[in-house]
Structures are given as structure tokens and as C-alpha cells.
MARDORO-412806 format. One line per 3 residues: their letters; for each residue x, y, z of N, C-alpha, C. Coordinates in steps of 0.02 Angstrom, whole numbers. Atoms other than C-alpha are relative to their C-alpha. Example, Ala and Ser with C-alpha at 12.3 -4.5 7.8 and 13.67 -1.06 7.14 Angstrom:
2
as	45/-59/0/615/-225/390/45/60/0; -42/-59/-3/684/-53/357/-39/55/37
This chain:
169
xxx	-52/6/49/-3983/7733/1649/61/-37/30; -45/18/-16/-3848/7704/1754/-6/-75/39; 32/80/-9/-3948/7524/1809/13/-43/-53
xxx	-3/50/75/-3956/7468/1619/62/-2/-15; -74/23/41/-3773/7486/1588/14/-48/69; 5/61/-40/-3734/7384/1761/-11/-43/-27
xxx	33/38/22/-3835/7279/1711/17/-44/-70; -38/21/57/-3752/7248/1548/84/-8/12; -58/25/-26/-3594/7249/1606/-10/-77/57
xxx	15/67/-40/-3638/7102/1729/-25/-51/-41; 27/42/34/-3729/7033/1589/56/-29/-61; -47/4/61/-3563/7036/1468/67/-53/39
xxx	-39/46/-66/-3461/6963/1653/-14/-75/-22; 18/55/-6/-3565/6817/1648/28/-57/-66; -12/56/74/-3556/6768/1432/47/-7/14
xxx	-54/1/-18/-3382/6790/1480/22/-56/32; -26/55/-61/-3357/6662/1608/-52/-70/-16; 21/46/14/-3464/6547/1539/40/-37/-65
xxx	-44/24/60/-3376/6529/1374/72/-17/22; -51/46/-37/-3219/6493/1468/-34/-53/24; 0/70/-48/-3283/6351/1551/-28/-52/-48
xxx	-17/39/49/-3333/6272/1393/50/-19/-38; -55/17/13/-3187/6290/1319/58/-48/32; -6/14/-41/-3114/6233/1464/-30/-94/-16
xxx	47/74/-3/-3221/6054/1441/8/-20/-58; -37/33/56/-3144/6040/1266/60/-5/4; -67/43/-10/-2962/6044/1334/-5/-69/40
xxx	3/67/-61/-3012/5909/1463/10/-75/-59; -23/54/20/-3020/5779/1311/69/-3/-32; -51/12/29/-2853/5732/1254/-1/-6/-60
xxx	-3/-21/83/-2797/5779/1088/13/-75/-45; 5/32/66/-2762/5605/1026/-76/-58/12; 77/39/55/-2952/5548/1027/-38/24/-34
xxx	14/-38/54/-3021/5591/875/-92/2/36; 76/-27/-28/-3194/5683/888/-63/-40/-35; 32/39/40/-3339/5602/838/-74/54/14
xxx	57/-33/-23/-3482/5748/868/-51/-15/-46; 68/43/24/-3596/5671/734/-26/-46/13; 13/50/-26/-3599/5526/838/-20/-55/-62
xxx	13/64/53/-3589/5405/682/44/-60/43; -7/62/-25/-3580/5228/719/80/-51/-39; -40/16/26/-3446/5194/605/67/51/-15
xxx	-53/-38/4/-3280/5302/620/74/-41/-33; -59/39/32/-3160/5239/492/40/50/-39; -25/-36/19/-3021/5356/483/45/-39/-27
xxx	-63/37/39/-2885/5227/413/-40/-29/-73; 32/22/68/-3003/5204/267/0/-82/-31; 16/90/-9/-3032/5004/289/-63/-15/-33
xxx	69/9/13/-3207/5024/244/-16/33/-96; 31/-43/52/-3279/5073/72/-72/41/26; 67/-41/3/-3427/5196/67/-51/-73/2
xxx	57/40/2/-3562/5059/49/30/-76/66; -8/40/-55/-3479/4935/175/6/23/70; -5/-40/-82/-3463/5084/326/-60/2/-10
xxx	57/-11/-7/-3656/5114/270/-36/-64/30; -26/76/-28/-3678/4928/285/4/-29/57; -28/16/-56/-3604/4910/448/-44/50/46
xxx	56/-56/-16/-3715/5072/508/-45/-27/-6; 61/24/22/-3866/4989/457/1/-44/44; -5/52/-49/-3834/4842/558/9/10/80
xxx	-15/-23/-70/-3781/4930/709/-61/34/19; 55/-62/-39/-3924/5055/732/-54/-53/-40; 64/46/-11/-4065/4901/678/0/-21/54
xxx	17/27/-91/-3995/4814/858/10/52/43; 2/-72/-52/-4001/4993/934/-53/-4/24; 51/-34/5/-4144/5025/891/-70/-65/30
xxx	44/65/-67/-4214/4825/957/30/-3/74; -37/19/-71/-4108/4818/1116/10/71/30; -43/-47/-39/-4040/4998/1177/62/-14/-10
xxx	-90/-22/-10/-3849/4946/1161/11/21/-53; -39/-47/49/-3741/5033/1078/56/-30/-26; -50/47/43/-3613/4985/954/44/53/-27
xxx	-42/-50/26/-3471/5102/884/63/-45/-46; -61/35/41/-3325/5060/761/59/38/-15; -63/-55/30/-3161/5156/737/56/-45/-15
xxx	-75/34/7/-3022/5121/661/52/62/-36; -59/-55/43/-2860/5230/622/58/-26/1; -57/18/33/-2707/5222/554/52/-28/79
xxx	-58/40/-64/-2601/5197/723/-8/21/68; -8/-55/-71/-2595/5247/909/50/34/4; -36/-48/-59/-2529/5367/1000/59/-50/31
xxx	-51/35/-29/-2357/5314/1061/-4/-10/60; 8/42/-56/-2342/5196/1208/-82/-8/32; 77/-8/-21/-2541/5179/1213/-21/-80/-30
xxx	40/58/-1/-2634/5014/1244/-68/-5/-38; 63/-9/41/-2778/4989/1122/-72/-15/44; 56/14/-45/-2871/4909/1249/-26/77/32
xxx	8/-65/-32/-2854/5074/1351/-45/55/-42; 13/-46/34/-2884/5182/1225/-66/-10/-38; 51/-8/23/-3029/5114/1166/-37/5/37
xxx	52/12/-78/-3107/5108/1335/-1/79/-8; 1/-72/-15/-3063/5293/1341/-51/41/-52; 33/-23/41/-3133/5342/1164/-80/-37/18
xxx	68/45/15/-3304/5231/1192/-44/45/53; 33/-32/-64/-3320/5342/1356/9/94/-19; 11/-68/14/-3287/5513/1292/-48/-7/-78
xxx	49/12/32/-3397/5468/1152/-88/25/-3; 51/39/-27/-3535/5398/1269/-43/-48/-37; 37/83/20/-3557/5229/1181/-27/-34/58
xxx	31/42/-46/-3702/5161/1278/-23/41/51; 30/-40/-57/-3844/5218/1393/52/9/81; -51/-27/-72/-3777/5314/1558/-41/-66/64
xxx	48/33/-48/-3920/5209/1657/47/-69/-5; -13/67/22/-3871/5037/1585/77/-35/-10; -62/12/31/-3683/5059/1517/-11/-52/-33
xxx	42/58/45/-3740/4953/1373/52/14/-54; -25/-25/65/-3598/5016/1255/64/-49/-3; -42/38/26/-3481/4917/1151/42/29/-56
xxx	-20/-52/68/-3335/5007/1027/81/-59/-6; -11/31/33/-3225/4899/910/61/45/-16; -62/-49/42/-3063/4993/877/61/-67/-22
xxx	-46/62/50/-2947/4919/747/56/60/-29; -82/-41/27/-2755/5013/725/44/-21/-53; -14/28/50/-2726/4985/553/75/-22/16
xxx	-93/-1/-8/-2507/5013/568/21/-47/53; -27/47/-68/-2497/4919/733/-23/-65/-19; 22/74/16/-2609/4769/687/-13/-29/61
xxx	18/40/-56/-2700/4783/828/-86/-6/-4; 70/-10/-18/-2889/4773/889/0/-29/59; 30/10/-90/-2965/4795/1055/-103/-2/-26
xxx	65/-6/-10/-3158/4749/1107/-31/23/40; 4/-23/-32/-3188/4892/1217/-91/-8/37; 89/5/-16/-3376/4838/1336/12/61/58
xxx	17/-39/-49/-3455/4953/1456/2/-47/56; -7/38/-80/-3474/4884/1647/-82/-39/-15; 80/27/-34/-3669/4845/1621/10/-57/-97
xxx	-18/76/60/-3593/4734/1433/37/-40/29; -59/86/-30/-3458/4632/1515/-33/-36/33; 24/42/-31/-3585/4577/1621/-43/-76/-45
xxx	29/30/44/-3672/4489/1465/70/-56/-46; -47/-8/53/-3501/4501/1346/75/-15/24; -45/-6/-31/-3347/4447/1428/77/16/-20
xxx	-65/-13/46/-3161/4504/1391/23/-70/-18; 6/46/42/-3135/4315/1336/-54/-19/-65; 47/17/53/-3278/4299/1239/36/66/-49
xxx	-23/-62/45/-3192/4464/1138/76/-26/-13; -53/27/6/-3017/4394/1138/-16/-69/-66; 9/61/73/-3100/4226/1032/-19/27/-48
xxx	20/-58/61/-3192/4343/922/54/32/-43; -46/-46/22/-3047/4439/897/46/-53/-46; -49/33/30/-2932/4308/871/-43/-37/-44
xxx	14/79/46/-3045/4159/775/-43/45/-58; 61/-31/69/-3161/4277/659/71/51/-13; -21/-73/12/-3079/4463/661/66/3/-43
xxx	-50/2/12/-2906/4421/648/22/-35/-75; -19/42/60/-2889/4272/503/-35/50/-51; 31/-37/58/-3013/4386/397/42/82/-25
xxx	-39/-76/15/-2899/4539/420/78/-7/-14; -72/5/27/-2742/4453/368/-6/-2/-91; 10/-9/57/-2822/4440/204/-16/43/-21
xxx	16/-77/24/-2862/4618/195/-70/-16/-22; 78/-10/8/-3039/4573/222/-47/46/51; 9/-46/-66/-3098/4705/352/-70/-7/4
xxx	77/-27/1/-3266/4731/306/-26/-82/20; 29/39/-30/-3302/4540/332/8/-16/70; -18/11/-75/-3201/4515/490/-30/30/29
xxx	27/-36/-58/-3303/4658/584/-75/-29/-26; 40/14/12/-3462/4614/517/-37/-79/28; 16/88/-36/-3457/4417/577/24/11/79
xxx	2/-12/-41/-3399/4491/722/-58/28/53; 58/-9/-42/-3528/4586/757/-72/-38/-7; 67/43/34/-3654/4449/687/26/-39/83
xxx	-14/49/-50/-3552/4352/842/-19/46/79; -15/-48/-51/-3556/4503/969/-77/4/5; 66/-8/-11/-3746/4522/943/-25/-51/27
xxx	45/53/-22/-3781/4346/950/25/-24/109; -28/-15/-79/-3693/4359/1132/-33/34/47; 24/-57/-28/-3778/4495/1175/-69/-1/9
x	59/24/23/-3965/4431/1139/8/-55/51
């Protein structure tokens, strides 16, 4: 008797100290990158996208997933975080994510800050080798940008990534 309660007490120690240390591994990400635990390919919290153009854009992303291994992600929200670099920040979100095999770093994530009027082309280490931060800078600027002054979003990312694939291939 006095084994089985031990025993349960040690066994109540342990759930104990384990559930801290998860918790624990959800303060570690910083509160302003938004969560993405369904791992959808399209995260459009500034509402840029209609329903059938984020599906759309999903469809296209997980057909060259699903031929190549890389990975493709899309977010866009309303603004950053004060004094925060988009570039940065999308490097940060693409990696708490994990856009793109761990083996390969094959991941690529597209963040677009509606209020600021910015966009970054955040690559992994094993894409830049293919994808270079110039080749994302012309993208950005000669497709992304002219199509998103017209409040065309859904084409600007779309010819983007029609340009980002053909790069990538």
C-alpha cells in the first residue's frame, strides 16, 4: 500500500514538471508572431485575400510541395510590431513555423504588412542557394509591388509565385 501511493505521488511529480516545460516552450515564441498550428499555407490575417483566391493560392502552393519538397507559406497582416524589420520578422515567423524541410531548409514565406506597405521574401539557407535576396527584391518590386498599388493582391502574389517557382525549378 504504502508503495502504490509513492508511487503515485512520484507519478503526479513527474505530470507536473512536464507540463511546465511545455508551457514553458510556448512562452519562448514571442507574442507578436501569430500562430499558425494548422500549418495552412496561406495566413491572411489583414484580409487581402477572398475565400476562393486564399484557396487558390493553397492549391498552387501544396501542387509544388507536393512535386519538389519546398515549402511555400503566405502571411499577411495588418502591420508590424513597432520598430520591426519585415525582412526579420518574416525570417523569424517562417522559422517558428518550420516553413521547409529541417534536412534541406527548402522553405520560402511571403509576408506582406498591409498598414506599412511593406513585403519581405523571407528563403531558408538551403533556398537562397537556388533563390537569391535580389532575385526577391525584382519580384517584389517589378510584379508584387505595381499589382498591389492597384489593390490587386491576389494577382501580385500569384505571378509572384508563378516567378518564385519558375526560379526554383
Amino acid at each position: 500500500m504504502r508503495f502504490k501511493f509513492a508511487f503515485q505521488i512520484t507519478l503526479v511529480f513527474f505530470l507536473f514538471l512536464n507540463c511546465k516545460e511545455k508551457q514553458a516552450d510556448v512562452e519562448t515564441i514571442p507574442s507578436y508572431i501569430p500562430l499558425n498550428a494548422s500549418q495552412k499555407r496561406v495566413v491572411d490575417l489583414a484580409n487581402l485575400f477572398s475565400n476562393v483566391e486564399s484557396d487558390s493560392l493553397t492549391y498552387k502552393i501544396i501542387g509544388y510541395e507536393k512535386r519538389t519538397t519546398n515549402q511555400i507559406a503566405i502571411l499577411t497582416i495588418d502591420s508590424l510590431p513597432n520598430t520591426t524589420n519585415i525582412q526579420k520578422f518574416g525570417t523569424e515567423v517562417g522559422q517558428k513555423w518550420g516553413v521547409g524541410t529541417k534536412e534541406k531548409n527548402n522553405g520560402l514565406l511571403i509576408t506582406i504588412s498591409n498598414y506599412d506597405r511593406k513585403v519581405a521574401i523571407s528563403t531558408g539557407s538551403g533556398t537562397e542557394q537556388t533563390i537569391s535576396d535580389y532575385d526577391c527584391k525584382v519580384i517584389i518590386d517589378n510584379i508584387m509591388i505595381p499589382e498591389f498599388k492597384t489593390r490587386n493582391y491576389y494577382d501580385g502574389v500569384t505571378k509572384a509565385l508563378d516567378s518564385l517557382i519558375m526560379l526554383w525549378d
